[in-house]
DRENPA-3360 file (N, C-alpha, C; in nm, 2 decimals, always signed):
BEGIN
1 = XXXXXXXX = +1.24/-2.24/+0.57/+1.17/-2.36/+0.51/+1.03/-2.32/+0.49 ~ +0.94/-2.38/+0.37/+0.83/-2.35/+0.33/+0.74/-2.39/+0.42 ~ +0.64/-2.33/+0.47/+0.54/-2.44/+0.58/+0.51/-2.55/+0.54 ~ +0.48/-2.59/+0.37/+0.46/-2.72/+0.33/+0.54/-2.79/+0.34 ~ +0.67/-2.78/+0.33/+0.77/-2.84/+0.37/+0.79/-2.89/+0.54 ~ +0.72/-2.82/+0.59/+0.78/-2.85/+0.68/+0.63/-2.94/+0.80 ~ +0.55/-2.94/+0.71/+0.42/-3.03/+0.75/+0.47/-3.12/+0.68 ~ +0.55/-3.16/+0.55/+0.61/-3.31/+0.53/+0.73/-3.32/+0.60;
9 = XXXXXXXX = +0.82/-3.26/+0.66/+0.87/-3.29/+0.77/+0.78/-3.40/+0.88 ~ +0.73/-3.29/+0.94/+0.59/-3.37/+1.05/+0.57/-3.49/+1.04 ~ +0.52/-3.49/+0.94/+0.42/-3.60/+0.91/+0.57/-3.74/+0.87 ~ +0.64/-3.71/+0.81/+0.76/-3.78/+0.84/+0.85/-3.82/+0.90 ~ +0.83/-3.78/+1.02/+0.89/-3.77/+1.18/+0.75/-3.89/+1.27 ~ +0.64/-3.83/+1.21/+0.51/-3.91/+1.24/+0.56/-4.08/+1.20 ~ +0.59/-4.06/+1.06/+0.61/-4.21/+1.00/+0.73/-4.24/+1.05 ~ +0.81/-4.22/+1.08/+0.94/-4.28/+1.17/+0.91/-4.32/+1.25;
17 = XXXXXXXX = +0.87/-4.27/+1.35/+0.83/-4.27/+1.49/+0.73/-4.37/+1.53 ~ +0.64/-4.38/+1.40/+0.56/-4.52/+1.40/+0.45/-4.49/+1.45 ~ +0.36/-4.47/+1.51/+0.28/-4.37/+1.55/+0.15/-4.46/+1.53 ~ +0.11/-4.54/+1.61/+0.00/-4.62/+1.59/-0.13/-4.48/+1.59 ~ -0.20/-4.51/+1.43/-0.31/-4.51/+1.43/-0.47/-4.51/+1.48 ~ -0.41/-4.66/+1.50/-0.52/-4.70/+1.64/-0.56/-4.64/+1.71 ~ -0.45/-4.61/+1.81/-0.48/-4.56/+1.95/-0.53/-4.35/+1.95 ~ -0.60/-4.35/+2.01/-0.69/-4.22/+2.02/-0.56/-4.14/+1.97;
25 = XXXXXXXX = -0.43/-4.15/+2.06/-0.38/-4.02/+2.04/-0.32/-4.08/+1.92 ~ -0.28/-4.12/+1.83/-0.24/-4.16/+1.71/-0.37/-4.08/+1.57 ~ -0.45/-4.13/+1.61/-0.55/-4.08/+1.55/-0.59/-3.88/+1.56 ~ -0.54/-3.89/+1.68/-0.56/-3.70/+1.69/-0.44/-3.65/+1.56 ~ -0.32/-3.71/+1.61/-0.20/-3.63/+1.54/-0.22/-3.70/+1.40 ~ -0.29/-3.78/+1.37/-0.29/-3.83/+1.19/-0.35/-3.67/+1.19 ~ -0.49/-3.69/+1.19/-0.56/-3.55/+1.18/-0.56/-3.43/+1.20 ~ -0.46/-3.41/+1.28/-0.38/-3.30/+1.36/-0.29/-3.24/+1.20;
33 = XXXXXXXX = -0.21/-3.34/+1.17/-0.10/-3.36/+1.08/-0.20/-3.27/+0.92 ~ -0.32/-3.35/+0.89/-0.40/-3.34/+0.77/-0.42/-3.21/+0.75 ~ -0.49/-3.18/+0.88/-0.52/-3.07/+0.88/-0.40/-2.92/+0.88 ~ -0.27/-2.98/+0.95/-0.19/-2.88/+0.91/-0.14/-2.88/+0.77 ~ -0.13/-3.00/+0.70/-0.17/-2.96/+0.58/-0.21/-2.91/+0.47 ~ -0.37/-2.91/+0.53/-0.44/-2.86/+0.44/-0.40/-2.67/+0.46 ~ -0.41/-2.68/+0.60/-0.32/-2.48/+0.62/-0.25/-2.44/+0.51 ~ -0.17/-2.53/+0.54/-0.01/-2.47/+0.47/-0.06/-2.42/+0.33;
41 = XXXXXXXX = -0.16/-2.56/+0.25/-0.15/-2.53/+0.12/-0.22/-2.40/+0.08 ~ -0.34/-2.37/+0.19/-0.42/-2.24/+0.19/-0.35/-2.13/+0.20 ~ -0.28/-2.17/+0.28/-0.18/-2.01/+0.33/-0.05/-2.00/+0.19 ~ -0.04/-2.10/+0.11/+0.04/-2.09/+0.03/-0.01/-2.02/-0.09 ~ -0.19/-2.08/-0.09/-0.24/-2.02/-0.24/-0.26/-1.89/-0.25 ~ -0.28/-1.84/-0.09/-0.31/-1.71/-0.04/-0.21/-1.59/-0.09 ~ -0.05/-1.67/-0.07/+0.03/-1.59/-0.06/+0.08/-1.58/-0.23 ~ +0.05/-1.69/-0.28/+0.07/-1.61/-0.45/-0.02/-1.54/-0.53;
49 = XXXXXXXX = -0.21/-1.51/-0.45/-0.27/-1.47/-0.50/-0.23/-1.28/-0.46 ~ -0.20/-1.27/-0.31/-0.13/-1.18/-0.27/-0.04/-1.11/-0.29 ~ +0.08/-1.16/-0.41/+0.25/-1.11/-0.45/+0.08/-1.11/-0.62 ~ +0.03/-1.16/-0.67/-0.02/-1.10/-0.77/-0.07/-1.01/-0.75 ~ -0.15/-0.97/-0.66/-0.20/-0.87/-0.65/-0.16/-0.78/-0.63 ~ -0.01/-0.73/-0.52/+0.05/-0.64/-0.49/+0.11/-0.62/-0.68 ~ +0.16/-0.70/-0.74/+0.23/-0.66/-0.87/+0.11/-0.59/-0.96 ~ +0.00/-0.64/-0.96/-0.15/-0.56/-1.01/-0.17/-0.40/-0.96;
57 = XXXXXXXX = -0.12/-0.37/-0.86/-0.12/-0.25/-0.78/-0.06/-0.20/-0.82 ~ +0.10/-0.23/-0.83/+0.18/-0.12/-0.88/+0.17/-0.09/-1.04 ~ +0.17/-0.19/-1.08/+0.12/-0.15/-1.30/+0.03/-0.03/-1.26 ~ -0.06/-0.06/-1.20/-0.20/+0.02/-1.17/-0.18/+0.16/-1.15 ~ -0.09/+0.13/-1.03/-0.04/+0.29/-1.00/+0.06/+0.35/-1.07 ~ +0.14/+0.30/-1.14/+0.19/+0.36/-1.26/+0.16/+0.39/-1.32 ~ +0.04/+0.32/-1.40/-0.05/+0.35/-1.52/-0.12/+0.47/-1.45 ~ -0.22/+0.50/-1.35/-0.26/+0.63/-1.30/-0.16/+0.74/-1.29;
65 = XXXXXXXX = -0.05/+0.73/-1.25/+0.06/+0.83/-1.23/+0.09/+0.89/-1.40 ~ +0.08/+0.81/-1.51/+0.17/+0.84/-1.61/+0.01/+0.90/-1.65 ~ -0.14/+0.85/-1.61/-0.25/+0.94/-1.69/-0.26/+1.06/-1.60 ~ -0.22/+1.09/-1.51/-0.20/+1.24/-1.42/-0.11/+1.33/-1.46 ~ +0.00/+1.26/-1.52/+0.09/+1.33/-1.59/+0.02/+1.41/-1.72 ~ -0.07/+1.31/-1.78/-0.08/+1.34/-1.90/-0.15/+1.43/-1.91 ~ -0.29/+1.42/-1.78/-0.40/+1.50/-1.81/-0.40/+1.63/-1.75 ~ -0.30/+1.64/-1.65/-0.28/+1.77/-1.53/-0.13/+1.85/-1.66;
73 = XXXXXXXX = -0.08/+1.75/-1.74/-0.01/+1.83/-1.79/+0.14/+1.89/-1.71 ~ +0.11/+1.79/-1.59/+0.24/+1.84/-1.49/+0.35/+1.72/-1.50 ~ +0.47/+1.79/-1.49/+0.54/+1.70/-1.45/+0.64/+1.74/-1.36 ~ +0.72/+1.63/-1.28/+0.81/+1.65/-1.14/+0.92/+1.80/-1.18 ~ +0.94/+1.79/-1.35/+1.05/+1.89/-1.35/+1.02/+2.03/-1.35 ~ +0.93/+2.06/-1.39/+0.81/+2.19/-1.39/+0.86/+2.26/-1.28 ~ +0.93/+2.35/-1.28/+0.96/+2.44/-1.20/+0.89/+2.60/-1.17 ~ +0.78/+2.59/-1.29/+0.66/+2.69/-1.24/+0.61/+2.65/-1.16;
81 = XXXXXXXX = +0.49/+2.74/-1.11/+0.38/+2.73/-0.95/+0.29/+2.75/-1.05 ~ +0.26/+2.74/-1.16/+0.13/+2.80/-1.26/+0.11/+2.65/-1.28 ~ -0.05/+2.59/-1.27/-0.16/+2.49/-1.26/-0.24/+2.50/-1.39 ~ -0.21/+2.45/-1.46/-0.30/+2.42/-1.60/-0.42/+2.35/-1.59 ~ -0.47/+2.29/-1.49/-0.59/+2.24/-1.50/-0.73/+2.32/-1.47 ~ -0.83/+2.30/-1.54/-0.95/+2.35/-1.50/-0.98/+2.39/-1.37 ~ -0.91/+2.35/-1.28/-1.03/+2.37/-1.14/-0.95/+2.46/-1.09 ~ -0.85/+2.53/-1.13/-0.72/+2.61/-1.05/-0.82/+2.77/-1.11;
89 = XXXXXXXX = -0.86/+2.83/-0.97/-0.85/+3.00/-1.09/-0.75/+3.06/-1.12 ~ -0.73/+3.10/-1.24/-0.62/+3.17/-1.24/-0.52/+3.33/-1.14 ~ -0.65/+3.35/-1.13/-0.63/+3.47/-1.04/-0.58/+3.47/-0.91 ~ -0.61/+3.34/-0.87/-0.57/+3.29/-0.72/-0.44/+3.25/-0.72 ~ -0.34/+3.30/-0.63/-0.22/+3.26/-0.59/-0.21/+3.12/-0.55 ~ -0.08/+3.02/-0.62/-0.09/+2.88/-0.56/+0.03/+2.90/-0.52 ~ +0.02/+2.77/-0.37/+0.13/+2.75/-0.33/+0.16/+2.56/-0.36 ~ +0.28/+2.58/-0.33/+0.36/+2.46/-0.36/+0.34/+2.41/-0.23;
97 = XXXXXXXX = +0.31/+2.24/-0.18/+0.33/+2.12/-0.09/+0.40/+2.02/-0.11 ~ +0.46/+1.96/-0.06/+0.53/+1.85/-0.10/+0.47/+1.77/+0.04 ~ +0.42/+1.63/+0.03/+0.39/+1.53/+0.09/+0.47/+1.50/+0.20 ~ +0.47/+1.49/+0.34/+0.59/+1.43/+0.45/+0.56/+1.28/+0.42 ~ +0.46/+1.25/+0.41/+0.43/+1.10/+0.44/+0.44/+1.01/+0.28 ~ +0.43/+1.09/+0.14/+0.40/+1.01/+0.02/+0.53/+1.10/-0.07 ~ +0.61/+1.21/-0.01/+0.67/+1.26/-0.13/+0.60/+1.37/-0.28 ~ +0.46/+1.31/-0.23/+0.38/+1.39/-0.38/+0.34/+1.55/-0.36;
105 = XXXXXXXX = +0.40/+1.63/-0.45/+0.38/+1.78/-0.49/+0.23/+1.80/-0.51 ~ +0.19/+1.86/-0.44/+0.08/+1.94/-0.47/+0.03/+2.06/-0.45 ~ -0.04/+2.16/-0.54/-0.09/+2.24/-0.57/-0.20/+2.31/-0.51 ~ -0.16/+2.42/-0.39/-0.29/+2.45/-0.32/-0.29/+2.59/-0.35 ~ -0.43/+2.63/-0.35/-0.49/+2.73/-0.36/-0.55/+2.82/-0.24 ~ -0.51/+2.92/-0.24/-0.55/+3.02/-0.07/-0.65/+2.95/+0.03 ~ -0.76/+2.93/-0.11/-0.84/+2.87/+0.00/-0.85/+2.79/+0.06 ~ -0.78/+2.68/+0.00/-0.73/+2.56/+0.07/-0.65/+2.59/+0.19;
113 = XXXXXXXX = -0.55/+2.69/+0.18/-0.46/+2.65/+0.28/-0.51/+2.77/+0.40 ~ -0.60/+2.86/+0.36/-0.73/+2.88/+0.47/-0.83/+2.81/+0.58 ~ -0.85/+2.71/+0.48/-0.92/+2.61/+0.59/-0.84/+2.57/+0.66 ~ -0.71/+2.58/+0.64/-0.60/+2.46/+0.73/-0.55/+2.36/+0.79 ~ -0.61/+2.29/+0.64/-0.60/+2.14/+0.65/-0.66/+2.05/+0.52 ~ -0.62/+1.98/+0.50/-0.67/+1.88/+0.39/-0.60/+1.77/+0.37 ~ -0.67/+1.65/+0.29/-0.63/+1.54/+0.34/-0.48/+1.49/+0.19 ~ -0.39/+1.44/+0.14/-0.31/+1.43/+0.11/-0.42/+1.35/-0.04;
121 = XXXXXXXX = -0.42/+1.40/-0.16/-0.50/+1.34/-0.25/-0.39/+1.22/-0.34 ~ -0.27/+1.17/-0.28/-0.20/+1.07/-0.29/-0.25/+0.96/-0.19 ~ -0.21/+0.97/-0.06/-0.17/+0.86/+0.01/-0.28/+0.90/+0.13 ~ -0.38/+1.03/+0.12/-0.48/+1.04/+0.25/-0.43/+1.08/+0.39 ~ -0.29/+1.12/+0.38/-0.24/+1.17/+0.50/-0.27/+1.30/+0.51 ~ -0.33/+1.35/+0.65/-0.40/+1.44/+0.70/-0.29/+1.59/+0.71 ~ -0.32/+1.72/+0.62/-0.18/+1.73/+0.60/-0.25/+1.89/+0.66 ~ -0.19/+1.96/+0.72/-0.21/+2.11/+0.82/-0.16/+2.18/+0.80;
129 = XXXXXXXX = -0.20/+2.33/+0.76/-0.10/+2.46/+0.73/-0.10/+2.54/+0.84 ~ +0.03/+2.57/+0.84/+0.00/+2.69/+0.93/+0.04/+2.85/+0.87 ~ -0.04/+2.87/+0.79/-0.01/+3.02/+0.69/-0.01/+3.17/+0.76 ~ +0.07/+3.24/+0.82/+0.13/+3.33/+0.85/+0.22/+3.42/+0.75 ~ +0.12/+3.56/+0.74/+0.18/+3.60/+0.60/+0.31/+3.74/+0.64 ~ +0.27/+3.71/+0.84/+0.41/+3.84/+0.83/+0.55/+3.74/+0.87 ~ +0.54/+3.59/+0.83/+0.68/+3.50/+0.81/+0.72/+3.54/+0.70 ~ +0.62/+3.57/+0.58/+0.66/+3.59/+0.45/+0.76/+3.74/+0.40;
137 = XX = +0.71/+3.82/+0.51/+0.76/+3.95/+0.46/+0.89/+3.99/+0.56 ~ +0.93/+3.85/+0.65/+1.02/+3.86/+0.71/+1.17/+3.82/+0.62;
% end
């Protein structure tokens, strides 16, 4: 049941029940009643300004995802390790990451995974290598 609904409930249980006015405590729960309310309707406007917002988010993030695509020139099916964007040198070996926490592929460069560690440039998850190059030649 909606909370507005169910403050006309209340307040309808109030009017049954007869509920003098007058007396102090009649007068608490009128205002008691108004004020829940006025809640409900707040918490109601709250929550469709909030389901807008989240729907604003996702266009948003699609619309970003589909200009990443465009401008990185990558997409999910790309089964090279070769990085077409400006900031990659070419000479430097990349390795492939896939996100634990966001699913998103990313493109690291030695030095990156030297420092060991960087933060997830999707979702901010704090993400740690541990590069051992006699696993590789195992």
């Amino acid at each position: 049941m909606e909370l507005s609904k169910k403050v006309a409930y209340l307040k309808g249980l109030m009017d049954g029940l007869k509920i003098d006015e007058s007396t102090n405590e009649g007068k608490i729960l009128k205002l008691m009643a108004d004020v829940l309310e006025d809640m409900a309707d707040t918490v109601e406007d709250i929550a469709v300004e909030v389901d807008e917002t989240v729907d604003l988010v996702d266009a948003l993030d699609e619309d970003l995802g589909a200009l990443e695509e465009d401008y990185y020139d990558f997409d999910e099916d790309d089964s090279d390790d070769e990085c077409d964007c400006d900031f990659c040198d070419d000479d430097e070996d990349m390795y492939e990451c896939i996100c634990p926490n966001c699913g998103d592929r990313i493109m690291l460069g030695e030095n990156i995974i030297a420092d060991g560690s960087m933060d997830c440039p999707n979702c901010g998850e704090k993400l740690e290598f541990d590069f051992d190059e006699e696993s590789d030649d195992e």
